[in-house]
C-alpha positions as CSV (number, residue, x, y, z in Angstrom):
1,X,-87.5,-21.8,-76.9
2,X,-89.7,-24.8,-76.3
3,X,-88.1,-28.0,-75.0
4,X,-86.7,-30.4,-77.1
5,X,-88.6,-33.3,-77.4
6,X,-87.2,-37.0,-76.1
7,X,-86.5,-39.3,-78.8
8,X,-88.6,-42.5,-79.2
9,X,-86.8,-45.2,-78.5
10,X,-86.4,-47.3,-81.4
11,X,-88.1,-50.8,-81.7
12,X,-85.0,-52.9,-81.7
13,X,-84.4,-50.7,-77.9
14,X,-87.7,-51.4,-76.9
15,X,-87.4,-55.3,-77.4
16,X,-84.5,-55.6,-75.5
17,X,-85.6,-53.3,-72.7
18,X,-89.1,-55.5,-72.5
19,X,-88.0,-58.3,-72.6
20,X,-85.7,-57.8,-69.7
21,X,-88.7,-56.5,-67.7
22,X,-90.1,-59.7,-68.4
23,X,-87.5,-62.1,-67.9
24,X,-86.7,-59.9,-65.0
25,X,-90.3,-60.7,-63.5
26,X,-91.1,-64.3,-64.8
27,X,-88.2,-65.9,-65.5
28,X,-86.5,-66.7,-69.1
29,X,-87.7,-69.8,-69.6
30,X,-91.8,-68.3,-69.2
31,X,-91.0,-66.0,-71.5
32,X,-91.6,-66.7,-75.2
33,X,-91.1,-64.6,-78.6
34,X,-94.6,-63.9,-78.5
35,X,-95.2,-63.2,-74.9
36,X,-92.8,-60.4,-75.5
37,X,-94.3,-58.8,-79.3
38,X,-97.5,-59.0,-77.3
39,X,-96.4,-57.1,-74.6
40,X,-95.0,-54.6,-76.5
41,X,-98.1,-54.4,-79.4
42,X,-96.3,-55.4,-82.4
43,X,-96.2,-58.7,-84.3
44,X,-93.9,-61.3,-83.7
45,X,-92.8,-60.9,-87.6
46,X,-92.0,-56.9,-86.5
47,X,-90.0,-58.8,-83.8
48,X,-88.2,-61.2,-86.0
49,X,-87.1,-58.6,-88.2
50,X,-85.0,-57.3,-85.4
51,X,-83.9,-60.7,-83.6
52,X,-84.5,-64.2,-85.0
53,X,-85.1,-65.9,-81.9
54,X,-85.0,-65.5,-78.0
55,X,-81.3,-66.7,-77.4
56,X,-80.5,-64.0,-79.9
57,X,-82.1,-61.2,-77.4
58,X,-80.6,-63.0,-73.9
59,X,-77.1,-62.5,-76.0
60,X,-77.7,-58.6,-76.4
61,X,-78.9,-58.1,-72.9
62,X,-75.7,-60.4,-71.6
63,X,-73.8,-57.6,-74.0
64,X,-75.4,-54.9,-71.5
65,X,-74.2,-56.4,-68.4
66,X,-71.0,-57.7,-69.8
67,X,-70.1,-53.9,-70.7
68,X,-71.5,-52.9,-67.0
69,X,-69.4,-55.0,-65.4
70,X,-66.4,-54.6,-67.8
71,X,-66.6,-50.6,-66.9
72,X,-66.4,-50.2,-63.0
73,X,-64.6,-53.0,-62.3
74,X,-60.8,-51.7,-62.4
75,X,-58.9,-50.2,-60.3
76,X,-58.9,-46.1,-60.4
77,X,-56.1,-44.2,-62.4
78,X,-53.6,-42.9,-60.9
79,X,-54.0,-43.2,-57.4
80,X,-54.6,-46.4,-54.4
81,X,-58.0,-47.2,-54.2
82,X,-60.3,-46.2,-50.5
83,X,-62.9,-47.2,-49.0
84,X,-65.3,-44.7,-51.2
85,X,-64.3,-46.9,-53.9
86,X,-65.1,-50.0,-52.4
87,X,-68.5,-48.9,-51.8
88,X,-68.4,-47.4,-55.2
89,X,-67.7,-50.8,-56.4
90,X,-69.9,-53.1,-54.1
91,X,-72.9,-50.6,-55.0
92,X,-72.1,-51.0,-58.9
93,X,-72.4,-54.9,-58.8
94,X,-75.7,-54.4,-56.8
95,X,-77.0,-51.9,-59.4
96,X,-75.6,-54.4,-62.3
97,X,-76.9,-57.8,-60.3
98,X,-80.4,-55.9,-59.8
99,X,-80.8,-55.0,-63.1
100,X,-80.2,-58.2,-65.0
101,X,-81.0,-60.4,-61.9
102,X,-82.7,-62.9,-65.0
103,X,-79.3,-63.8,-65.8
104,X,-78.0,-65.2,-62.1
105,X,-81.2,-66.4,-61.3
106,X,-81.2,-68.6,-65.0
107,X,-77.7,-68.8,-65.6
108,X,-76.9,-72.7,-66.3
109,X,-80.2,-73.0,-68.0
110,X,-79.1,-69.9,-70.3
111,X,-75.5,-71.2,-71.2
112,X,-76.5,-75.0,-71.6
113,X,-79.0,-73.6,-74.5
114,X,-76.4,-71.4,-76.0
115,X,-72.7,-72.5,-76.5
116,X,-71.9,-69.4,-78.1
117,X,-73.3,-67.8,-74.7
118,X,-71.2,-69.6,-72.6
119,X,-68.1,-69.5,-74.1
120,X,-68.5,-65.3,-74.2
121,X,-69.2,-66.1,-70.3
122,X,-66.4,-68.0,-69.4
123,X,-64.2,-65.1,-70.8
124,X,-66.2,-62.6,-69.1
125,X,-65.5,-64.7,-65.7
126,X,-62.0,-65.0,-66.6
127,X,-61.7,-61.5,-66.7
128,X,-64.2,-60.4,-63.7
129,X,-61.3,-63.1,-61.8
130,X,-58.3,-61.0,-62.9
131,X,-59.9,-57.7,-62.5
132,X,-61.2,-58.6,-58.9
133,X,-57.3,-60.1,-58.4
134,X,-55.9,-56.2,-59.2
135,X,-58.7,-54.5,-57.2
136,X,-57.5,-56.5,-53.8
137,X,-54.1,-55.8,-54.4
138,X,-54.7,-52.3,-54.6
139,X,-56.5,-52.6,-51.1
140,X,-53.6,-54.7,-49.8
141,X,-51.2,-51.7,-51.6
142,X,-53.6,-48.7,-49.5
143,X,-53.2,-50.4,-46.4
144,X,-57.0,-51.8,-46.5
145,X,-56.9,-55.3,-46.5
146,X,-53.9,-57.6,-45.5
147,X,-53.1,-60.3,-47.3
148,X,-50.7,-62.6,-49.9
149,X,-51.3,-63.5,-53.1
150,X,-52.6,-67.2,-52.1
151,X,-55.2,-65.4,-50.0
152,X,-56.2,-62.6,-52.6
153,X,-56.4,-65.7,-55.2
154,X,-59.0,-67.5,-52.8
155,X,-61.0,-64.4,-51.7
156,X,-61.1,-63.4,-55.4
157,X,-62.8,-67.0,-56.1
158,X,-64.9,-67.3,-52.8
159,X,-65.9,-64.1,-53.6
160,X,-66.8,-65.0,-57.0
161,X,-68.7,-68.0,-56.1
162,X,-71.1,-66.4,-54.1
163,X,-72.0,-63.6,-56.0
164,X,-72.8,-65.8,-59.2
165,X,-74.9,-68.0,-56.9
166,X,-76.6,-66.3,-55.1
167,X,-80.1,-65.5,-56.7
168,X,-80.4,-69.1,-57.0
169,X,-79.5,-69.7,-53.5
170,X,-82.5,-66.7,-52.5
171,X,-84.8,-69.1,-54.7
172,X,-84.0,-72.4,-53.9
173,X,-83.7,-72.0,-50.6
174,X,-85.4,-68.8,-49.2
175,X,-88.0,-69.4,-51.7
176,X,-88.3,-66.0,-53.2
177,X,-88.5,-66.9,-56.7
178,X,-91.3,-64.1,-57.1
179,X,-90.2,-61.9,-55.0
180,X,-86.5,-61.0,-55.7
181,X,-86.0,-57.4,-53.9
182,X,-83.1,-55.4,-53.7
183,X,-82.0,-55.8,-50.1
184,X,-82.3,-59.3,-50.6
185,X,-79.3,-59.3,-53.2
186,X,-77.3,-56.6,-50.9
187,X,-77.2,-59.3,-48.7
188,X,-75.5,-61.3,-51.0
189,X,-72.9,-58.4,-51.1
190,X,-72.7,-58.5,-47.5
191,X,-71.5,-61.9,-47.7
192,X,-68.4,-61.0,-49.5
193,X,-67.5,-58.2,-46.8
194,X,-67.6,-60.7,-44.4
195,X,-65.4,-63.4,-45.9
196,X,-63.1,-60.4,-46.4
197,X,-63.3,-59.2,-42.7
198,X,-60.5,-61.1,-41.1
199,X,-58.4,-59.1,-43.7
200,X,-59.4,-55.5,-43.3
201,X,-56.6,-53.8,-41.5
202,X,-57.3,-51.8,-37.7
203,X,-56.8,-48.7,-39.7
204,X,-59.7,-49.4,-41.8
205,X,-61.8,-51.8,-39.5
206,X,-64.5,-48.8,-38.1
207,X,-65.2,-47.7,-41.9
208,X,-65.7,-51.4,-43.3
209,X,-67.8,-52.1,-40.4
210,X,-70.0,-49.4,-41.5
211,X,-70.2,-50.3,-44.7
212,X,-71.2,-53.5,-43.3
213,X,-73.8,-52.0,-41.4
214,X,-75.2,-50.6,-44.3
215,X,-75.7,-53.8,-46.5
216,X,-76.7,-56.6,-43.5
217,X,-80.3,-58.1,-43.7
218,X,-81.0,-60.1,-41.2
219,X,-81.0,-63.9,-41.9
220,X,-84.6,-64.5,-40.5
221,X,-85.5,-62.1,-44.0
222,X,-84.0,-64.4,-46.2
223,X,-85.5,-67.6,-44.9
């Protein structure tokens, strides 16, 4: 039997995957209606059809990581949660922050041109807040990480705080606007291992640290 063939993706797909290799690489606000329909070979009335304006497309990509992020970050059925999981969630944000890495690196630009936009973020922060909230007091529950509510409400925040600023911090003040690799965000991740390591339990101390091992980048990389 001869192999199926792969479906074409449909235009309305190939927008939204474009433009996100273009905001991706230049920035939103380089980006225009017409820089994209270009890009792909079609007219920007083909690309109307689909999405009236820009904000319209930056609202179905923020769908995409929205629904990322909503999906790995909970805690796991059933059982306490291990270090695999940890790992399986700090690589998951990497993957997710990679991906849409437009979104950090533009953020206040993105939600000051679209209320709509940021009041769907706001919620979405709200509940990345109270799902990072049950995911540390899971570790505390497996013996991971030791700590009280007051300090798994800070981490949670701290935490939070660096993740979402982090692109802009790689571009203000490393300067890497253009050049936005991946082990220059796990860094970032890195970061919130270590504001979590006077926490981590002796039990657990050896396999954070490796974890840790894993995601450092020397400082003299990011500068």
């Amino acid at each position: 039997m001869a192999p199926r063939a792969t479906a074409r993706p449909n235009t309305r797909d190939r927008i939204v995957q474009a433009s996100l290799e273009l905001f991706n690489a230049q920035g939103e606000r380089s980006v225009t209606t017409n820089h994209i329909a270009a890009h792909l070979g079609i007219s920007p009335g083909n690309l109307y059809y689909h999405f009236p304006n820009k904000q319209a497309i930056v609202a179905e990509l923020f769908a995409g990581y929205e629904a990322l992020v909503d999906g790995f970050l909970r805690l796991p059925d059933g059982r306490v949660p291990t270090i695999a999981d940890k790992t399986r969630y700090l690589e998951a944000l990497l993957a997710g922050m990679w991906r849409y890495r437009f979104l950090h690196r533009d953020l206040e630009h993105l939600l000051e041109a679209d209320p709509a936009l940021a009041a769907r973020y706001r919620a979405f922060a709200r509940r990345c807040l109270t799902g990072a909230q049950a995911i540390y007091r899971g570790f505390v529950e497996a013996g991971i990480l030791r700590m009280d509510p007051a300090q798994i409400e800070a981490l949670t925040l701290n935490g939070w705080i660096v993740m979402t600023s982090w692109v802009r911090f790689l571009c203000t003040v490393g300067g890497h606007a253009g050049d936005l690799g991946e082990p220059l965000l796990r860094r970032g991740i890195y970061q919130v291992l270590a504001l979590e390591e006077g926490f981590v339990t002796a039990d657990s101390r050896d396999a954070v640290r490796a974890l840790q091992a894993r995601l450092h980048v020397p400082l003299s990389e990011l500068l």
